[in-house]
N, C-alpha and C positions, 0 to 999 in steps of 0.2 A: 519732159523736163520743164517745158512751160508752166508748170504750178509750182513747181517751186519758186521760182522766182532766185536772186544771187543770194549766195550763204558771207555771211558776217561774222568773221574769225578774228581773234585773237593771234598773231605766231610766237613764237618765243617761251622763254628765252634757248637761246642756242645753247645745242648741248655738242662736245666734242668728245669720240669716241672711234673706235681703230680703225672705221672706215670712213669717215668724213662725218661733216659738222648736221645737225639735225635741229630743229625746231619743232619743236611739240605745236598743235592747234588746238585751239577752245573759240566755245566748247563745241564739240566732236561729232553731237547726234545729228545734227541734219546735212553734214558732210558725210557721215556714214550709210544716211539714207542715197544721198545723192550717187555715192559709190556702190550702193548695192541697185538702186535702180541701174546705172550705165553698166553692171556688170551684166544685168539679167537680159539685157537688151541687146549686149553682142553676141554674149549666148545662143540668144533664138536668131541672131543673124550667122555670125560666122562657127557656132556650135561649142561646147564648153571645152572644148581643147584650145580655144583662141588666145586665152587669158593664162600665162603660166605662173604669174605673180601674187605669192600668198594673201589673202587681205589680213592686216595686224593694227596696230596702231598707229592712226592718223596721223602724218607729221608731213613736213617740206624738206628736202634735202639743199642745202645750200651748197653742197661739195662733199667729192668722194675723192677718200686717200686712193694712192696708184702702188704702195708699200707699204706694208709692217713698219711701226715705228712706236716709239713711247708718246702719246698723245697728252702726257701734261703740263707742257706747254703750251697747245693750241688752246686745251681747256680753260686753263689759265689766262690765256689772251680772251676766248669767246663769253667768259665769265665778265668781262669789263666793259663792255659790248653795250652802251646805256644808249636809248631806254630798254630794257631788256624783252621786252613785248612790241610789239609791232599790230596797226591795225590791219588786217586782211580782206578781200572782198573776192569770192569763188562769181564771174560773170558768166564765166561762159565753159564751157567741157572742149578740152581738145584730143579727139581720138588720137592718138600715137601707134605707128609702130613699131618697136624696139628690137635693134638688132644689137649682139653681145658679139664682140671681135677680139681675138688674141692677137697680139702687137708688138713687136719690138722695135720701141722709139731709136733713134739716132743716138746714139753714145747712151744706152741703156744698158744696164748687166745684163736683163733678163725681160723677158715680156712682160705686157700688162696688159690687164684689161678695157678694150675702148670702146663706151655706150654710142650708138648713134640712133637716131629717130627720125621718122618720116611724117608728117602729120596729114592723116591719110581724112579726117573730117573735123569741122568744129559745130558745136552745136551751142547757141546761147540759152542761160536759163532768163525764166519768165519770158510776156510777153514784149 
């Protein structure tokens, strides 16, 4: 990762939609590089069953719904959201590892789902 050195993003603008709010990155390709090397690399450490998470299109998650609901209101609010872009700077990789929990909060109808993570290495780009 030392040749690459930090990637220089753009985020925004926020988009809301039935699982929580999303922000697109620009532009994409040397963030896609950066993620296809750290993928190859745990690969050949912890072997390709490591990684269960699809690669798709690059974005930041700001927040996940815990419910079904009509999200155009949120949309509506993250739409006004100025300036709608944000500057971003990728420093450094932090290895995570991600556990998925089924949960029933305190005065909840019914379960939800609760992300948690461990951050098991960090590794900075450039030198």
């Amino acid at each position: 990762m030392a040749d690459l050195g930090p990637v220089v993003l753009q985020a925004g603008s926020p988009i809301a939609y039935r699982t929580g709010v999303r922000l697109d990155l620009h532009p994409d390709d040397r963030l896609a590089d950066l993620q296809q090397r750290v993928r190859t690399a745990v690969h050949q450490v912890r072997g390709a069953a490591s990684t269960g998470y699809p690669l798709g299109v690059l974005h930041m998650t700001a927040g996940y719904a815990t419910a079904d609901t009509d999200s155009d209101e949120l949309a509506q609010i993250v739409h006004r959201v100025r300036p709608g872009h944000a500057p971003s700077t990728v420093g450094r990789i932090v290895l995570v590892e991600v556990a998925w929990q089924r949960v029933v909060p305190a005065g909840s109808d019914g379960p939800v789902w609760r992300i948690g993570w461990d951050a098991v290495a960090t590794v900075p780009l450039g030198r």
